[in-house]
DRENPA-3360 file (N, C-alpha, C; in nm, 2 decimals, always signed):
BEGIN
1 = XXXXXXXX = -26.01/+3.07/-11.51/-25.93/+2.95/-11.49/-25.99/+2.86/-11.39 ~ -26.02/+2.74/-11.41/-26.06/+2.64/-11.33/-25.94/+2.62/-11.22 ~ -25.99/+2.59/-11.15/-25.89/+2.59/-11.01/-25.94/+2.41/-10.96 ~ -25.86/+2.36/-10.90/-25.89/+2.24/-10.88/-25.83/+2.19/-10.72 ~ -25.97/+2.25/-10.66/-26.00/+2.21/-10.50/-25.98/+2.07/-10.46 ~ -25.88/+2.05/-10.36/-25.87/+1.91/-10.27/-25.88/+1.96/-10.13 ~ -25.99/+1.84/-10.10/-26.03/+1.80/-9.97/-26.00/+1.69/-9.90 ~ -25.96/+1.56/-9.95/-25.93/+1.47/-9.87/-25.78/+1.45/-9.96;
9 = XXXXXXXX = -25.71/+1.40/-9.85/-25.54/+1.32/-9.82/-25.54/+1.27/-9.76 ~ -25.38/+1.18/-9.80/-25.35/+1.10/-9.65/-25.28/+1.13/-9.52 ~ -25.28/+1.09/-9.44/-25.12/+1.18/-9.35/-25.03/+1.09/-9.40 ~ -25.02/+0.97/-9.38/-24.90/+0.89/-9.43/-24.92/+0.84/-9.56 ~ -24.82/+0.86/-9.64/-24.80/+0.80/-9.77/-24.66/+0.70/-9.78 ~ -24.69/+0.58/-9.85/-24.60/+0.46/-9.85/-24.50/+0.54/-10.03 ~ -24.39/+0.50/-9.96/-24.31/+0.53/-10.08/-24.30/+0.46/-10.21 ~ -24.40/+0.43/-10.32/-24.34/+0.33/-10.34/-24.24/+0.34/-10.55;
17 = XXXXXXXX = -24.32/+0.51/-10.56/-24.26/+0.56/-10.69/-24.13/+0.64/-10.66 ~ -24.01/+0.70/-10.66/-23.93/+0.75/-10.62/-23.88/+0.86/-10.80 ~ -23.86/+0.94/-10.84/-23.82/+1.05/-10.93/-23.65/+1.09/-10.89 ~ -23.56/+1.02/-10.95/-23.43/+1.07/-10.89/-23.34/+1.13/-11.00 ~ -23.29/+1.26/-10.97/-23.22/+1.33/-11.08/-23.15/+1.38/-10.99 ~ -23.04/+1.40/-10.99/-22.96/+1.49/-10.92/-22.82/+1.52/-10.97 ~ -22.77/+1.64/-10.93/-22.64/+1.70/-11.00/-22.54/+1.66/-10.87 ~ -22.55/+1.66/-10.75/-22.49/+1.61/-10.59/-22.55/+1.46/-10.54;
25 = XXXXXXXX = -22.47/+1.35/-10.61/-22.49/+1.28/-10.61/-22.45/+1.22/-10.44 ~ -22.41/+1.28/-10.34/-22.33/+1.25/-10.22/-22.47/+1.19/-10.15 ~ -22.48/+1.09/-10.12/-22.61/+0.99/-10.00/-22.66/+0.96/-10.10 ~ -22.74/+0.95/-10.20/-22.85/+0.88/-10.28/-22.85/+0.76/-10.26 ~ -22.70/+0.67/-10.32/-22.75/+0.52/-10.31/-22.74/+0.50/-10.17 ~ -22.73/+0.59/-10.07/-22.75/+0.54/-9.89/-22.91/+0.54/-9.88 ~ -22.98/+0.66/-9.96/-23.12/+0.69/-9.93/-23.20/+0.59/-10.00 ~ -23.15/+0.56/-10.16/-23.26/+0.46/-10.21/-23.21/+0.33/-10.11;
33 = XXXXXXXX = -23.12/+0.27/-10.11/-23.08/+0.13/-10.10/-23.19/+0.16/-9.92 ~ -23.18/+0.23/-9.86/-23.27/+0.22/-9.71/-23.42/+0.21/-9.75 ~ -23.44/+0.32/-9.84/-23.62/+0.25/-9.88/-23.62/+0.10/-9.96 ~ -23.56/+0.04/-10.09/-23.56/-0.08/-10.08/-23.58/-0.16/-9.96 ~ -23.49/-0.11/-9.83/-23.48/-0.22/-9.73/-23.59/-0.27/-9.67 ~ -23.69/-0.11/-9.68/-23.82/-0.14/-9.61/-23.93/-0.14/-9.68 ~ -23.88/-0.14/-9.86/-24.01/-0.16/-9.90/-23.93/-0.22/-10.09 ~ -23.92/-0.36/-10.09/-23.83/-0.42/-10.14/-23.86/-0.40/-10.33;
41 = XXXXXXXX = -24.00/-0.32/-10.33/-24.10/-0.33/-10.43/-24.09/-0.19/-10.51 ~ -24.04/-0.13/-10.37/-24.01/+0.06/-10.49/-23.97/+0.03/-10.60 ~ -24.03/+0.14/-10.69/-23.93/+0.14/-10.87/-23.87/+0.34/-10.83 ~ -23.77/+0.31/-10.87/-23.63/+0.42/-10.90/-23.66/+0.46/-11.02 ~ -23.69/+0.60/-11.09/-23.70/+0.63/-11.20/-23.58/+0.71/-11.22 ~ -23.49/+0.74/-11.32/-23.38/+0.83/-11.29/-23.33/+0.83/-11.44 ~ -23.29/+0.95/-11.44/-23.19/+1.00/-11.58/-23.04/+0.97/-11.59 ~ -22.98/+0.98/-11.72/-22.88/+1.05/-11.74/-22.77/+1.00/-11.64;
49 = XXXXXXXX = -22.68/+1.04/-11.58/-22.57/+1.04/-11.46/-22.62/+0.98/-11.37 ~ -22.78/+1.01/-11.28/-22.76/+0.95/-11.19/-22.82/+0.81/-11.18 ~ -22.87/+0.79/-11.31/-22.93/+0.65/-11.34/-22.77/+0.56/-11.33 ~ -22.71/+0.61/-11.43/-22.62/+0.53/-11.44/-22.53/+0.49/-11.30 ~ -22.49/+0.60/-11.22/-22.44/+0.60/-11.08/-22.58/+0.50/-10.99 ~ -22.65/+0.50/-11.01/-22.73/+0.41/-10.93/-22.74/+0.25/-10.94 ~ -22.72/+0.23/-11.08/-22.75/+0.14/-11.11/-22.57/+0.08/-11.14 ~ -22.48/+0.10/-11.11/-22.35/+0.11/-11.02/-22.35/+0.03/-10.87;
57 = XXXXXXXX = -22.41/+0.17/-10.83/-22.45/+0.15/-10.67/-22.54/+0.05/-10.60 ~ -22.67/-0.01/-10.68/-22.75/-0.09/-10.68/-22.72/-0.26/-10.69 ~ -22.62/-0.23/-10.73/-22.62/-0.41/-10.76/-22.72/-0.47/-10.77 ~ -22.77/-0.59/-10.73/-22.91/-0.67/-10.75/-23.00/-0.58/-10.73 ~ -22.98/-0.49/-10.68/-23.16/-0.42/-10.64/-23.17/-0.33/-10.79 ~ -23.05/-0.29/-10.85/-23.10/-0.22/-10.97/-23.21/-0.24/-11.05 ~ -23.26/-0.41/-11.01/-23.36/-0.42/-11.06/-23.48/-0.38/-11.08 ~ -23.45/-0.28/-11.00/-23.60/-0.20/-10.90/-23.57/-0.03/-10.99;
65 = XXXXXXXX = -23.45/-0.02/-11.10/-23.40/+0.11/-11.12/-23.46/+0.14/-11.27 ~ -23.53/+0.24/-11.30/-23.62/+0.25/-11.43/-23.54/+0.37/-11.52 ~ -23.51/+0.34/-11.61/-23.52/+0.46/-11.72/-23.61/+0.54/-11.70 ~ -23.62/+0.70/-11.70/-23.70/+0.79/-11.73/-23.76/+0.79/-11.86 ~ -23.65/+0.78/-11.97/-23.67/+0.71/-12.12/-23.73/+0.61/-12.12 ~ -23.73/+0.50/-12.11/-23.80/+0.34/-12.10/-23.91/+0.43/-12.05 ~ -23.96/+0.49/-11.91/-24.09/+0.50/-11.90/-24.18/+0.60/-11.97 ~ -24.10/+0.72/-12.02/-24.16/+0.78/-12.10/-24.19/+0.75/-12.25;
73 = XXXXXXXX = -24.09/+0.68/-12.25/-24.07/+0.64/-12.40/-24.05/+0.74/-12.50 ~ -23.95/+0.83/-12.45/-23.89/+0.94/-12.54/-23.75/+0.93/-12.49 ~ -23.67/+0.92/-12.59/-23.51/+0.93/-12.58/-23.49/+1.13/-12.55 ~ -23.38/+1.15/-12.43/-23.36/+1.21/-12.38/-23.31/+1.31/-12.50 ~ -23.34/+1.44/-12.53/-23.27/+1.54/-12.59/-23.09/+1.52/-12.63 ~ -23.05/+1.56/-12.72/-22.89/+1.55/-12.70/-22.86/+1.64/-12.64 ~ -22.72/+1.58/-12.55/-22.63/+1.69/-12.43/-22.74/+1.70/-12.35 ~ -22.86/+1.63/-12.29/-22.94/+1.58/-12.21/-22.99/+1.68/-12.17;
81 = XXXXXXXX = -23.04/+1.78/-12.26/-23.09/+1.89/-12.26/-23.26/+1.89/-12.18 ~ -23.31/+1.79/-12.24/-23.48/+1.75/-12.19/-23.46/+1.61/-12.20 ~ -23.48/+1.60/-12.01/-23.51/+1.44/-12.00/-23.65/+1.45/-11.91 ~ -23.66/+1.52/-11.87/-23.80/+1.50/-11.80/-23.92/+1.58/-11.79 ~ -23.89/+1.66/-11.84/-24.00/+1.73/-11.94/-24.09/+1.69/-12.05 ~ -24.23/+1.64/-11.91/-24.27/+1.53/-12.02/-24.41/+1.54/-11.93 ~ -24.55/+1.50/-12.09/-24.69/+1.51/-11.98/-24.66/+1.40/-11.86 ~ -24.58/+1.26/-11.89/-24.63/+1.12/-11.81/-24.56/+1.15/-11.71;
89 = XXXXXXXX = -24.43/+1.24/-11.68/-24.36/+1.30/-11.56/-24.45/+1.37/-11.48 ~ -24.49/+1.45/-11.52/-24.59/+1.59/-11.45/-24.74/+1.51/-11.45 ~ -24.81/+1.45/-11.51/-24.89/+1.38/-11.43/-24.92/+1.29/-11.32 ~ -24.76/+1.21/-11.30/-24.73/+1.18/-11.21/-24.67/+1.21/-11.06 ~ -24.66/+1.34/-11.08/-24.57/+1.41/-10.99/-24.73/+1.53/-10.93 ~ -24.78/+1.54/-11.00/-24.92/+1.59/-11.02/-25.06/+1.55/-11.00 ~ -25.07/+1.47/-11.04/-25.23/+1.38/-10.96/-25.25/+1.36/-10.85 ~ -25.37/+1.35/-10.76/-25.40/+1.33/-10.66/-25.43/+1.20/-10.62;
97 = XXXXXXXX = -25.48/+1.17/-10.52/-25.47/+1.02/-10.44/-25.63/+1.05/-10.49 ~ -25.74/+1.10/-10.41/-25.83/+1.08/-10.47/-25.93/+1.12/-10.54 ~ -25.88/+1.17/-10.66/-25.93/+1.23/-10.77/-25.91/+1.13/-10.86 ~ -26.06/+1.06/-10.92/-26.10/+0.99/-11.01/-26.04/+1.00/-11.15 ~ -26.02/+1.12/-11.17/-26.03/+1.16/-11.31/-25.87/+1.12/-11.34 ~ -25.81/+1.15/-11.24/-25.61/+1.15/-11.24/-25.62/+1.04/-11.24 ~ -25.67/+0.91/-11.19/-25.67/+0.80/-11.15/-25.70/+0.72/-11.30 ~ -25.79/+0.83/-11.42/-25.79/+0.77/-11.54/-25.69/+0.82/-11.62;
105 = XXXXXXXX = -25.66/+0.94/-11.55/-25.55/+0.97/-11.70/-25.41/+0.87/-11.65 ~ -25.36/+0.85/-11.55/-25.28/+0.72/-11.50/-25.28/+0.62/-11.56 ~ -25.41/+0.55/-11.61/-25.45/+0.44/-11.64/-25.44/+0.42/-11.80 ~ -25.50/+0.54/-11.85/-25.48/+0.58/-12.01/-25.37/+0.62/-12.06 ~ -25.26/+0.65/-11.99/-25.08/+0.65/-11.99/-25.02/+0.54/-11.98 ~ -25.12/+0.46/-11.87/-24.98/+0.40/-11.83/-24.85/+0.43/-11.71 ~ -24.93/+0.52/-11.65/-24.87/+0.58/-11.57/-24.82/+0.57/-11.46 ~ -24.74/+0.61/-11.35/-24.77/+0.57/-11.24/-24.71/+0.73/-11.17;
113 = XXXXXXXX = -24.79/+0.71/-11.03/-24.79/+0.83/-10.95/-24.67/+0.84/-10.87 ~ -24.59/+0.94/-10.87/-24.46/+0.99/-10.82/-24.48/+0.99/-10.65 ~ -24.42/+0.92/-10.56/-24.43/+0.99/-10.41/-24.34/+1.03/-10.40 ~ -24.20/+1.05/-10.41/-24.12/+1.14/-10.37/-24.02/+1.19/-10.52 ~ -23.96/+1.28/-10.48/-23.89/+1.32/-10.60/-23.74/+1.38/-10.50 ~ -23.65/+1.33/-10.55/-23.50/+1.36/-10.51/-23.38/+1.43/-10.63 ~ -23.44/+1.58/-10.61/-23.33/+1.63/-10.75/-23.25/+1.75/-10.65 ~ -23.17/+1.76/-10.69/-23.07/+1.89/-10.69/-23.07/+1.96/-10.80;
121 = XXXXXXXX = -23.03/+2.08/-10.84/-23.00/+2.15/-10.90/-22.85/+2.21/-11.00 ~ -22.87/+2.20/-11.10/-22.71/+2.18/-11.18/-22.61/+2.32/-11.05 ~ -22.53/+2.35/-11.06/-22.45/+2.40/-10.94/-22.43/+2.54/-11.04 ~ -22.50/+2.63/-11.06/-22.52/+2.77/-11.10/-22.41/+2.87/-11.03 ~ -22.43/+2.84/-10.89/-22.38/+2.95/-10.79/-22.17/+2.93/-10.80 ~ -22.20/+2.78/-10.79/-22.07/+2.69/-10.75/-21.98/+2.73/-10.91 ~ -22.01/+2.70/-11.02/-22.00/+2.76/-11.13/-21.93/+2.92/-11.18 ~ -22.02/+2.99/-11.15/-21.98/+3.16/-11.12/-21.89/+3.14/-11.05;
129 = XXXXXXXX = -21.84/+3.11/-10.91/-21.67/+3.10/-10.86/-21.54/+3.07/-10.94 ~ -21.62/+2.95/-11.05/-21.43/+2.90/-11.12/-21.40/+3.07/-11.18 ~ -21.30/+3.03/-11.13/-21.15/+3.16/-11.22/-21.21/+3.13/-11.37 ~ -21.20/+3.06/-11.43/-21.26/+3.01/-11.62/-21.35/+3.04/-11.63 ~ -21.47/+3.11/-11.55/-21.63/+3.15/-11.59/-21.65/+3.21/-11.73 ~ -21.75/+3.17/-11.80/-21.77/+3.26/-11.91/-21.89/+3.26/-11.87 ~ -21.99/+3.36/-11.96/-22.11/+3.37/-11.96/-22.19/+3.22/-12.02 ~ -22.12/+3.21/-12.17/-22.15/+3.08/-12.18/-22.17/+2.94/-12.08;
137 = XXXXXXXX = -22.04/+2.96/-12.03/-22.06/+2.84/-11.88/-22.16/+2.85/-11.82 ~ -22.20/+2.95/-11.77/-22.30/+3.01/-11.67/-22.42/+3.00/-11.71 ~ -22.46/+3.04/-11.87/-22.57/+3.01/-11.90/-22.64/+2.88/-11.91 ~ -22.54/+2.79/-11.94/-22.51/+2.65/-11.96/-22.55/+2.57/-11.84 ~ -22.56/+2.64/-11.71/-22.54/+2.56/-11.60/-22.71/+2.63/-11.56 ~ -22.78/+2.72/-11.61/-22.92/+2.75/-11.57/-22.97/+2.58/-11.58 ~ -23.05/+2.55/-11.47/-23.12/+2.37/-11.50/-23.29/+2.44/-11.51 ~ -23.33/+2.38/-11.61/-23.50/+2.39/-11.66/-23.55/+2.28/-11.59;
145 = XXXXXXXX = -23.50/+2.12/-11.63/-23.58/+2.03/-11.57/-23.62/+2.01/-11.41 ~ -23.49/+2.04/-11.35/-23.47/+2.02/-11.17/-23.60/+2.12/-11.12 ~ -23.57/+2.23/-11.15/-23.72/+2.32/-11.07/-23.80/+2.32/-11.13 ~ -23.83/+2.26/-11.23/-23.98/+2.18/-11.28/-24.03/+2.10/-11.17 ~ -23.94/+2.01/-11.21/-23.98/+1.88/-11.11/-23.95/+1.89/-10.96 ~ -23.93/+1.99/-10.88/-23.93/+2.03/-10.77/-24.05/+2.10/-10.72 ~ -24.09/+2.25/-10.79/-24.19/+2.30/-10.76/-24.32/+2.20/-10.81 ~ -24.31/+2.10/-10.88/-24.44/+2.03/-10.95/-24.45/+1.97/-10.79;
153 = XXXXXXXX = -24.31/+1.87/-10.73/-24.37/+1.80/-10.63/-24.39/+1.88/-10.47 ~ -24.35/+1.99/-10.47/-24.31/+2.08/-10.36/-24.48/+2.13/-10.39 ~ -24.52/+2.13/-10.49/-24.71/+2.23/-10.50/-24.81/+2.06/-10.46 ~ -24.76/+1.99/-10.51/-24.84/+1.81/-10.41/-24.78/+1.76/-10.31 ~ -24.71/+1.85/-10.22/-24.67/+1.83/-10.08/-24.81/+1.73/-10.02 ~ -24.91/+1.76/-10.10/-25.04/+1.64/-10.02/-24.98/+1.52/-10.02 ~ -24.93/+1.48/-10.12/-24.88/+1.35/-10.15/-24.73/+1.30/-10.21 ~ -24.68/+1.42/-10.20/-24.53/+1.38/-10.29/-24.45/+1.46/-10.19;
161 = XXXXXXXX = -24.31/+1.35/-10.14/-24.23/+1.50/-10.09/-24.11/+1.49/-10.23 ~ -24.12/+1.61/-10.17/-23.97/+1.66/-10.26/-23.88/+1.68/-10.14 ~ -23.74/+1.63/-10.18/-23.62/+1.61/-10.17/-23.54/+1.71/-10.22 ~ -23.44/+1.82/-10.17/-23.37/+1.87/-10.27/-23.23/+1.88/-10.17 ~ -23.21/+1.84/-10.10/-23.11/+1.90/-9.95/-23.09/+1.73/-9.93 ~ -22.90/+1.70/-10.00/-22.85/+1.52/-9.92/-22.84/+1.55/-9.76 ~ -22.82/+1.66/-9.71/-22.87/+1.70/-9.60/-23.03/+1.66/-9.50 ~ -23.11/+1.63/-9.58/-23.22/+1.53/-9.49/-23.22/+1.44/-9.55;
169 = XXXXXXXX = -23.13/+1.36/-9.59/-23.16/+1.23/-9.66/-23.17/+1.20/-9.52 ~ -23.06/+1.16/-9.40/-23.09/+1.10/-9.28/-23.20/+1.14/-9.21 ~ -23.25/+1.19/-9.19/-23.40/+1.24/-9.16/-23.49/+1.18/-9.21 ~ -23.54/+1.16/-9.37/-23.61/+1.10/-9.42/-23.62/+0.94/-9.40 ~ -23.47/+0.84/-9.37/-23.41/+0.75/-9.39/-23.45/+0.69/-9.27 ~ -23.47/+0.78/-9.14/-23.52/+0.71/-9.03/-23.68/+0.76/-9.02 ~ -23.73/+0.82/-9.11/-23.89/+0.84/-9.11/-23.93/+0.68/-9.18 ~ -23.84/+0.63/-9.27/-23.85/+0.55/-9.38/-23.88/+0.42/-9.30;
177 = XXXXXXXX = -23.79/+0.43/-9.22/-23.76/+0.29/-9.12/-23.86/+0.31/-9.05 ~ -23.88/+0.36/-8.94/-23.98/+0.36/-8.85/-24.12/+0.39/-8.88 ~ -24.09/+0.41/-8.98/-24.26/+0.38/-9.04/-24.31/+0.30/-9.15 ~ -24.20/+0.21/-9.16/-24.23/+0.11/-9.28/-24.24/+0.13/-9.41 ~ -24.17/+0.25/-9.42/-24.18/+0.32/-9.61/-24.26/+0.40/-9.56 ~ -24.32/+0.44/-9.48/-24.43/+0.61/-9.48/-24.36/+0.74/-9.45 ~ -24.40/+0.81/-9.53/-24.37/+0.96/-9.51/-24.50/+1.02/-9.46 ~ -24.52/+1.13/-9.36/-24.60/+1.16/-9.27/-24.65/+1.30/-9.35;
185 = XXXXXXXX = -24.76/+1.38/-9.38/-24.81/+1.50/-9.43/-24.70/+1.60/-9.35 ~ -24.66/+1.59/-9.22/-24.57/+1.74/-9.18/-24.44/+1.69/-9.23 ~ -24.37/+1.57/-9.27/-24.24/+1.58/-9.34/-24.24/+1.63/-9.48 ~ -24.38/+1.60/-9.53/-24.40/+1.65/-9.71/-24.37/+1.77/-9.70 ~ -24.43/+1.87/-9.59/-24.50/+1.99/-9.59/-24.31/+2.10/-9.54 ~ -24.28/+2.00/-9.48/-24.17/+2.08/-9.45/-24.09/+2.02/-9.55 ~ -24.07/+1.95/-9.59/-23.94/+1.94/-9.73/-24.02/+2.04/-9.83 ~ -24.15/+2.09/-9.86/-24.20/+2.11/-9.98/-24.16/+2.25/-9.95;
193 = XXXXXXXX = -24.15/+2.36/-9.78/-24.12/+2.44/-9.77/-23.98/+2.47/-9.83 ~ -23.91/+2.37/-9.80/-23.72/+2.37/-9.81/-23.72/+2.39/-9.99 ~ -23.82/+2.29/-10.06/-23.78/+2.31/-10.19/-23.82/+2.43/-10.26 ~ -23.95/+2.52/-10.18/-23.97/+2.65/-10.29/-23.84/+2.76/-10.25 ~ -23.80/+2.74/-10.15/-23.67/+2.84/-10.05/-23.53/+2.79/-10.20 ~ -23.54/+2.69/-10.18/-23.44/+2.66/-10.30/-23.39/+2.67/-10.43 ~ -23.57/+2.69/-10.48/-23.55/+2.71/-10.63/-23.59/+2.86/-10.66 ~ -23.64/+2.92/-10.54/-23.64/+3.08/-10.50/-23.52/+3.11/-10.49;
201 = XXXXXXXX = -23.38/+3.06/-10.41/-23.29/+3.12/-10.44/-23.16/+3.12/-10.57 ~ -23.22/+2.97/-10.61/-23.14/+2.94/-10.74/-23.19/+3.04/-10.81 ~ -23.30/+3.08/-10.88/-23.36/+3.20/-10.96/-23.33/+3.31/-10.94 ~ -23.28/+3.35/-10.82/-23.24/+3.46/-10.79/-23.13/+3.51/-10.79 ~ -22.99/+3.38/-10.79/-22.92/+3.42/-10.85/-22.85/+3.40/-11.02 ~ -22.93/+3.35/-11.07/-22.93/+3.40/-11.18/-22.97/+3.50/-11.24 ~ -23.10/+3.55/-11.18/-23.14/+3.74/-11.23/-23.02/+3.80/-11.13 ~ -22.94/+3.78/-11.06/-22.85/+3.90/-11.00/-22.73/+3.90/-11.07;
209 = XXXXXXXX = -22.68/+3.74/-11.12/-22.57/+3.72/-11.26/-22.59/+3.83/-11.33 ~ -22.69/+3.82/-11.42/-22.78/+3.84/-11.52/-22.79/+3.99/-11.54 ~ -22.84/+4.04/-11.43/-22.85/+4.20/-11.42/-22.73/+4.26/-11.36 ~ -22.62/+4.17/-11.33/-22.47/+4.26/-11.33/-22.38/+4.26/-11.47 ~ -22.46/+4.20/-11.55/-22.33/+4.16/-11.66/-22.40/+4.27/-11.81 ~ -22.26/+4.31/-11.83/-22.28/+4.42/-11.95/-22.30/+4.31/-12.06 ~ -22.40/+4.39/-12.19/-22.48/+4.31/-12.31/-22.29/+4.30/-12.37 ~ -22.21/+4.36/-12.39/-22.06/+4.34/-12.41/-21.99/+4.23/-12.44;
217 = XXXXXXXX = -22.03/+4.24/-12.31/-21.93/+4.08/-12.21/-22.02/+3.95/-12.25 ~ -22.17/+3.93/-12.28/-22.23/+3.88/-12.31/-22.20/+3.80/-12.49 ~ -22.21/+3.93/-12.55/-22.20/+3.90/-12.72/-22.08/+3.88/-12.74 ~ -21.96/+3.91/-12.71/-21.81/+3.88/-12.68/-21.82/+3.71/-12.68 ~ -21.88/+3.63/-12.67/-21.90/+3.55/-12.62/-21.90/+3.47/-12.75 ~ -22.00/+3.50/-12.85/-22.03/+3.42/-12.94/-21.99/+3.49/-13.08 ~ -22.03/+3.42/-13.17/-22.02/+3.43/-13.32/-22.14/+3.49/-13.36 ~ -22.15/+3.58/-13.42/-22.26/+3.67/-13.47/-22.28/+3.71/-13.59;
% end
């Protein structure tokens, strides 16, 4: 397997692509509307619920708020199964600042490069609590796209941070300010820590769901 070695980055990266999906919508339009403030040019890419809640929240600036669909140019799965599961997602969440070759496949898409990504995860754990649980529910509530696009940007901590915790939105928000849209290599590096801890523990409770529940209680479930 080819492995693909980087040597140069920046410390500070300007925000100016933003990836927003989230199931906890609580701060977002506090966090985007504060980077607009200081960098009036960002484009918002977002799905589903939180495109629409943003672009709500946005008023005039929505203008700056992108379809994931419009940029991919694939309509979202039905029951929004696959919206961002996609090469022009992951190349941009994935290429380097300076590596030539990323710099053509960008250019040959159409692409543009992700600096931050802000998703949460569908609410797995919070789910299993209702009194009404079925397995079905629960299965239903596993998210594919969120820790895709988490560990994609949490492994280019060089250049992307990931977001997963409305809990540093304020953190980020005064990195944002006082540095004029820049995020710093030790903010990437510690959000990118917070996001493998998160989608390490989301995984883990689904194999502990998973390996407590009889095949029974499972097939009980459906039509066979």
């Amino acid at each position: 397997m080819a492995v693909n070695w980087v040597e140069r980055i920046d410390d500070g990266v300007k925000i100016q692509n933003v990836l927003a999906s989230v199931s906890d919508k609580t701060g977002l339009d506090r966090l985007v509307l504060a980077l607009l403030r200081v960098n009036p040019v960002a484009r918002i890419y977002s799905t589903g619920g939180t495109y629409t809640a943003l672009r709500e929240s946005l008023g005039p600036d929505s203008r700056n708020l992108v379809s994931v669909s419009d940029y991919t140019g694939q309509p979202e799965m039905q029951g929004g199964l696959v919206k961002t599961l996609d090469f022009k997602i992951y190349l941009g969440l994935l290429s380097e600042t300076y590596n030539p070759a990323h710099a053509d496949d960008l250019k040959r898409t159409q692409g543009v490069a992700m600096d931050m990504v802000v998703v949460n995860l569908y609410p797995f754990v919070q789910t299993l609590a209702r009194p009404d649980v079925t397995p079905e529910k629960a299965r239903a509530h596993i998210d594919i796209g969120g820790p895709c696009m988490i560990r994609a940007s949490a492994k280019n901590f060089l250049r992307v941070a990931s977001v997963t915790d409305p809990a540093d939105y304020d953190g980020v928000i005064r990195e944002l300010e006082s540095g004029k849209g820049v995020l710093s290599f030790k903010t990437r590096f510690e959000l990118a820590r917070k996001a493998f801890a998160h989608t390490a523990a989301y995984d883990a409770a689904i194999a502990a769901y998973l390996k407590d529940k009889d095949f029974n209680d499972i097939r009980a479930c459906y039509q066979i």
